[in-house]
N, C-alpha and C positions, 0 to 999 in steps of 0.2 A: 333368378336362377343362375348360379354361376358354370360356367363352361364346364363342358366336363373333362376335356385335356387338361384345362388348369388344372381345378382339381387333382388329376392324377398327377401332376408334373410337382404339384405343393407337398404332396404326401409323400412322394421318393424325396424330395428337398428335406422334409422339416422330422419324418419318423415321428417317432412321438409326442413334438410337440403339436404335429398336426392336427388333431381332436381341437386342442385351444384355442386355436386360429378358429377354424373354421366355425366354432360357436362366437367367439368375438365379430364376426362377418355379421351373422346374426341378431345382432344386438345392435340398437337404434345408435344412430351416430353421435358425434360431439356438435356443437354448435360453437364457435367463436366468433372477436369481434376482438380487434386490436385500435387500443386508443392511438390520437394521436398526438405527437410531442409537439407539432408545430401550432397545437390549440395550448401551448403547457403552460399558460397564468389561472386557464383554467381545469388542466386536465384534473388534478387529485379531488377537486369540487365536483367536479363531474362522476367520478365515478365512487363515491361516496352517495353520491345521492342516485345512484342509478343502482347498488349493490341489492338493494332489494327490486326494483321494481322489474331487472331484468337477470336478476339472481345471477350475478357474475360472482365466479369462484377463478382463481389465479391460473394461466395456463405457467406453470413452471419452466419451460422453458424460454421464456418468450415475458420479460419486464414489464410489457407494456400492453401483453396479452391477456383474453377472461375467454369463460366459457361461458354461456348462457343461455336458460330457457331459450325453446324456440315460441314458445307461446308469446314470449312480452314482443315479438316483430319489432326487435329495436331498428330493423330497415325502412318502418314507416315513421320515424320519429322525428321530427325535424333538425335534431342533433344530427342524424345522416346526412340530410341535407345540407347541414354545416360544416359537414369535413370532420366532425369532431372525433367521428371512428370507421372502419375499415372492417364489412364483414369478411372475415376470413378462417378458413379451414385450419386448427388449432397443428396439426401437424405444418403445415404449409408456413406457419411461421420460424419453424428449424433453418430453411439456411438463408435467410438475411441473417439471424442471427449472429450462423455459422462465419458470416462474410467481413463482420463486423468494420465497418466503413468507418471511418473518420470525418471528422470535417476539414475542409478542405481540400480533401482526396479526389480525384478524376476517379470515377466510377461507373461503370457496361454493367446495367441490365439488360442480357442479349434476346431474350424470350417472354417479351414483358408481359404480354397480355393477359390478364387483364388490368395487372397493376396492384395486386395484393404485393407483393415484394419490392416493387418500386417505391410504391409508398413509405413501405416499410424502411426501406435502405434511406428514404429523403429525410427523415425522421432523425433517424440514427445522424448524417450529417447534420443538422439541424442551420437550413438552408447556406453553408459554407460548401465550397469547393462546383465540382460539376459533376452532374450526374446525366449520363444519357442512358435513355430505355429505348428499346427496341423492338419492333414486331411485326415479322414479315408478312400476315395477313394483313389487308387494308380495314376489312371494318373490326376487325380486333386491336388494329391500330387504333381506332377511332375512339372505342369503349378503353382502352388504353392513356389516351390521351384527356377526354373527359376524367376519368377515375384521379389524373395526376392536377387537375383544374380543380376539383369537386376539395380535394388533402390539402389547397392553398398550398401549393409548392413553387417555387418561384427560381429556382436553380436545375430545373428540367430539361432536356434538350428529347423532344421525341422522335422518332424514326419509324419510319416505314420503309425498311430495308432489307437485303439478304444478308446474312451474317458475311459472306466472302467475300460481300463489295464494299463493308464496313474493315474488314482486313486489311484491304488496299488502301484507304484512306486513313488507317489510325494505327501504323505499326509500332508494338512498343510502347503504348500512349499511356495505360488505365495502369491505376494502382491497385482497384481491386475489380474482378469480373463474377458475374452470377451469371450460370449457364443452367438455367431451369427448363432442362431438355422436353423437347415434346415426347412422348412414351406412348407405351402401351395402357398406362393407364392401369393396370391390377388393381395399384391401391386405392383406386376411387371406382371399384365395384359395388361397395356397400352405399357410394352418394349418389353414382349415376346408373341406372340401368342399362343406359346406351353404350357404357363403355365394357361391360359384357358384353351384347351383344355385337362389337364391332370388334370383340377380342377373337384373334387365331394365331400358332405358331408362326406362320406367314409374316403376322403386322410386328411379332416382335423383335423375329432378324429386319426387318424393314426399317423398324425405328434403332436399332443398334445400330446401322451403317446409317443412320441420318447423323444421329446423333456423334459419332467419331468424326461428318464434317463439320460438325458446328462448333466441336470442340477444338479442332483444329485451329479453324477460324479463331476463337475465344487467345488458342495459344500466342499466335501472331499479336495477339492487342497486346498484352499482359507485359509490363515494362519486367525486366529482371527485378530478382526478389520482390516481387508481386503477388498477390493471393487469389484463387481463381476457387471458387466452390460450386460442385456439379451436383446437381439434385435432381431426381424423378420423383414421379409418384406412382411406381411402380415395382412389384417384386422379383421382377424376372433378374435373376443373377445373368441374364447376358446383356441387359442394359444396364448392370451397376455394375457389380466388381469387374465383371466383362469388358462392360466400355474402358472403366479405370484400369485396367492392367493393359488394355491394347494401346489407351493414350501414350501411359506411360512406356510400353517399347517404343512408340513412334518418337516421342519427345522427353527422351533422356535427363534430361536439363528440369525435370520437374519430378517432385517428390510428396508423396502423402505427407501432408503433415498433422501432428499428431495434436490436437485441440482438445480438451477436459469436457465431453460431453457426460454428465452420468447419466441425465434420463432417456438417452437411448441404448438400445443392445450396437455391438461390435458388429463389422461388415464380415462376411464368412468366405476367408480365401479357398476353403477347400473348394468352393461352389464356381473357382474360377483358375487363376494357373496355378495356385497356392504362393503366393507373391506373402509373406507376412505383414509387409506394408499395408496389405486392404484389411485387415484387422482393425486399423485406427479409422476405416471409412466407418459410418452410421446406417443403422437400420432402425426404422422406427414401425414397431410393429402392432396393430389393433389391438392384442390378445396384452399386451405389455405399455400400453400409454390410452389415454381418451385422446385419439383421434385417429386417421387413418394411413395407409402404407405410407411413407418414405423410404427414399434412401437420399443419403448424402454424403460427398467425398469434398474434403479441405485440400487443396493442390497449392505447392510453394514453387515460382519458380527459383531458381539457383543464379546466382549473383546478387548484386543491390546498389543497383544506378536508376537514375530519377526517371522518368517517363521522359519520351520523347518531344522534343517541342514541334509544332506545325504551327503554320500559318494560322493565324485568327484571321477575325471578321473585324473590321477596320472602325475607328472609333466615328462618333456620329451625334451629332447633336441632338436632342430632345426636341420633336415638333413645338410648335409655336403653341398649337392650342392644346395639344399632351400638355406642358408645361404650366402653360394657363390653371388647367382641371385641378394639373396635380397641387395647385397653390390655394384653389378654390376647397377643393378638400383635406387641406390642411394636414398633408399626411408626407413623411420623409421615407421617401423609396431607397431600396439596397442597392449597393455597390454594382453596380453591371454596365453594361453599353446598351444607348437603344437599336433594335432592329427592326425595320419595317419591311411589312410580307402585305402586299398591295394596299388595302388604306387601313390595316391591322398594323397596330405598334404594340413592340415586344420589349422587356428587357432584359439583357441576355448574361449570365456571366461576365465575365471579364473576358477569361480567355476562351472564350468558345471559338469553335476551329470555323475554319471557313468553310459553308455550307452549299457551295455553289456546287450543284447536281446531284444532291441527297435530296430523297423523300423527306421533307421536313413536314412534323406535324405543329410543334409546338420549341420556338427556341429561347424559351425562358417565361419570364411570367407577361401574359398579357396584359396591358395597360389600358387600350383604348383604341376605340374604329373613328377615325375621322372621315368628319362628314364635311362638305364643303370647307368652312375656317371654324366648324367646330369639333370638340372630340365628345365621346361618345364613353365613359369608361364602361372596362370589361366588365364581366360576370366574374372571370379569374382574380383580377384587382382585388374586389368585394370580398372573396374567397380567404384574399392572405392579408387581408386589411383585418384589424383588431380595433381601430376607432378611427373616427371622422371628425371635421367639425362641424358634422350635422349628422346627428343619430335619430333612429325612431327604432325604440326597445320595446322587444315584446317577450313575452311568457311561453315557454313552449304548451302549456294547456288554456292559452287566451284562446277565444275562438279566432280574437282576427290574424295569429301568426297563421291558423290554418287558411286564410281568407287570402292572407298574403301568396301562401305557396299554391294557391287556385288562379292566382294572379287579378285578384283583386283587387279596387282602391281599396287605401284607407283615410280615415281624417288623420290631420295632421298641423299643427303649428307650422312646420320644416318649412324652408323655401332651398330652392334648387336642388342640387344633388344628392343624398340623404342614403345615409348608409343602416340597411334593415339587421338589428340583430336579435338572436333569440338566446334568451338567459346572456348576455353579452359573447353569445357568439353571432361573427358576420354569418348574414345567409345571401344579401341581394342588394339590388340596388331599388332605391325610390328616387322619384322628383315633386317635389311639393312646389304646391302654385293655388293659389288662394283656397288654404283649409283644408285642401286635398294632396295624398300623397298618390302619383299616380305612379303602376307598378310597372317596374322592369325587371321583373323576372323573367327569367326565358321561355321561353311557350315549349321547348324541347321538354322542361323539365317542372312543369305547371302537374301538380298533381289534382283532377278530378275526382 
C-alpha cells in the first residue's frame, strides 16, 4: 500500500503522466545480476551457458548487466559462491556506470553498503589503481566488506567511517567519487514494503539535510577536474534536483556535466529553482525502463590538477611463512606492499595512505592468518586466485561441489594446500593428506 501523501505529492508532480507510474508500481519487478569482469577468462563462457537456464536478457545500460528469472535462484548456484556475479537491482547499476572509473584511478565509494556498486566500480578498474568503499554503519560495513572478499577484489581499501572524518584525512585525493546518498527511499516501494511504511514528509527533509553533508564531505575529497556522481533511489525532487541545485550554490567550482545517457528521461528543473543545468541530471523511471526509481547527477569539478599526495603506509617485507605458502602454491601476487592487522597479512596497493586511526575493515587483499611459524592462506586469496599448483576441480551439478559448500571431505589425490574450483572458477580452499581433501571452507558460509 503506498502512502497516501505520496501519492498525492506524485500526482501534482507528474499530471498526466501519473496514471502510468502508478500502474508501473504495480507490476512485478525486474530481477538482475551483474557479471563479473575480474572472473573475464571465463565470463562470456559463463553466461552463454547460463542464457537459458537463468533466462538472462541484456540490462542496456549496464555491459556487463542481465535480467533474470527469479525462479532459476541463481543466489543458490555456486557460481555465487564464486564471485562469478553480483545480484543487483537492474536500475542500481546506472551510476557506476555513470562514474565510469578507470584503472589506475584513486576512487571513494562513500555509501558502500552493501557493495553492488563497489563491486561494480572494481570491475570497471580491473584491479589497477585504488579503490576505497566506505560505510558508516558497522555491520553494513561488515556485509560490505564480505561482498568485496566474495568479487576476488584485491585493490580494496574498506572503511568503517563518517564521511567528515574521511574529509579531514584525504583532501583533494579521489579522481572519481560515488555518493550513493541514503534516501527516502520512494523508488524501492515496489521492492520493499518497509520502505513505505517508514515513508513521511518528515523522513524526506531529513534525508535532504543529511544528504547535502555528505555531499559536502564527498566535495572536499574530489581533486580539481574530478568526477563526483550523486544517486538516490528516490523520487522526491527535494533530494534530487533539490539537493543538486543547493550543492551547486554552496560550491560554485562544480558543474553538471552533461554525459549521453538515452535510456534514461532528463532531470526536471521546474521541480526545483529552474537551474537548466539539472536537465542533463537522470531520472530513471518504472513506467519508462524494467527496473525501479533512480536518480542521478554527473558533477565535474572545475580546474585539472592531479589528486593530492599523502603519506602512505611504509613498505615491508613479506612474512617468512606468507612467503613460504606463497611459493608452495605456485602462484605470482600483484603489485602491492604487505600490511599486517594482528596475525592477518594483507596486501595493500602501492600507495595506500597511512591508516593509523581509521576504522579499517579490509586494506587490500587478504593472503593469510599466521599461526605460530605457520601461515594459514585466506578465504580471500582463494577468491582472486584463478589457479594453483594443486587444484581439485569440480562440476557445479557434481553432488560433491555441493558436499564441498556443506563443508564436507572429499577424496582426493592432492597433498597439501589445494585450491577447490567449480567449472574452473576458485571457490575455497582444501588440504589433502592421505586420499582425503579435508575442507576449509568457512563455517560462516557452509550452506546446509
Amino acid at each position: 500500500m503506498l502512502p497516501e501523501l505520496f501519492c498525492e505529492k506524485m500526482r501534482a508532480l507528474l499530471g498526466t503522466e501519473y496514471p502510468a507510474f502508478l500502474r508501473a508500481l504495480d507490476r512485478p519487478r525486474a530481477f538482475g545480476l551483474r557479471w563479473n569482469p575480474l572472473k573475464s577468462p571465463l565470463q562470456r563462457e559463463l553466461v552463454n551457458s547460463q542464457l537459458s537456464a537463468f533466462n538472462l536478457t541484456p540490462v542496456s545500460w549496464c555491459p556487463t548487466g542481465y535480467y533474470y528469472d527469479p525462479d532459476a535462484r541463481p543466489g543458490l548456484h555456486p557460481w555465487h559462491a564464486a564471485g562469478a556475479y553480483y545480484l543487483q537491482e537492474p536500475s542500481a547499476m546506472a551510476p557506476a556506470e555513470l562514474l565510469a572509473p578507470q584503472p589506475g584511478e584513486r576512487v571513494l565509494d562513500l555509501c558502500a553498503a552493501p557493495g553492488g556498486k563497489t563491486t561494480q566500480l572494481a570491475g570497471k578498474m580491473a584491479g589497477r589503481g585504488l579503490l576505497v568503499c566506505n560505510e558508516i554503519h558497522p555491520k553494513r560495513a561488515t556485509v560490505l566488506s564480505s561482498n568485496v572478499e566474495r568479487m576476488g577484489i584485491a585493490n580494496a581499501l574498506v572503511l568503517n567511517e563518517h564521511p567528515a572524518r574521511l574529509a579531514e584525512r584525504f583532501p583533494g585525493y579521489f579522481d572519481r567519487i560515488l555518493v550513493d546518498a541514503p534516501c527516502s527511499g520512494e523508488g524501492m516501494f515496489r521492492k520493499h514494503d518497509a520502505a513505505g511504511e517508514d515513508w513521511s514528509p518528515e523522513t524526506v527533509a531529513m534525508c535532504a539535510r543529511r544528504q547535502a553533508e555528505i555531499l559536502d564531505s564527498a566535495a572536499g575529497m574530489l581533486r580539481p577536474g574530478g568526477r563526483l556522481v550523486y544517486s538516490t533511489c528516490t523520487f522526491s525532487p527535494e533530494e534530487n534536483e533539490g539537493s543538486v541545485a543547493a550543492f551547486l550554490g554552496r560550491h560554485p567550482d562544480f558543474a553538471v556535466e552533461t554525459v549521453c545517457a538515452p535510456c534514461f528521461a532528463p532531470g526536471r528543473p521546474e521541480w526545483s529553482d529552474g537551474n537548466p543545468a539539472l536537465a542533463d541530471t537522470f531520472r530513471l523511471w518504472p513506467n519508462l525502463l524494467r527496473g525501479e526509481g533512480h536518480f542521478a547527477a554527473v558533477l565535474r569539478r572545475g580546474g585539472d590538477e592531479p589528486g593530492a599526495e599523502l603519506s602512505t603506509e611504509p613498505e615491508a617485507a613479506l612474512p617468512k611463512p606468507v612467503a613460504e605458502l606463497v611459493n608452495e602454491l605456485g602462484i605470482e601476487l600483484p603489485a602491492g606492499k604487505p600490511v599486517r592487522f594482528g596475525e592477518r597479512v594483507f596486501l595493500a596497493p602501492k600507495d595506500l595512505p597511512v591508516l593509523r586511526g581509521l576504522k579499517v575493515l579490509r586494506p587490500g587483499l587478504e593472503l593469510a592468518e599466521l599461526r605460530r611459524d605457520l601461515a594459514v592462506p585466506a578465504h580471500a586469496l582463494a577468491l582472486w586466485m584463478r589457479g594453483a599448483a594443486s587444484c581439485h576441480d569440480l562440476q557445479s551439478d557434481d553432488p560433491a561441489c555441493a558436499a564441498y559448500l556443506r563443508g564436507e571431505t572429499l577424496p582426493t589425490a592432492a597433498r597439501g594446500w589445494t585450491l577447490v574450483r567449480v567449472d574452473g572458477l576458485s571457490l575455497g580452499w582444501g588440504k589433502g593428506s592421505v586420499g582425503v581433501l579435508k575442507n576449509h571452507y568457512p563455517k560462516g558460509l557452509r550452506i546446509f
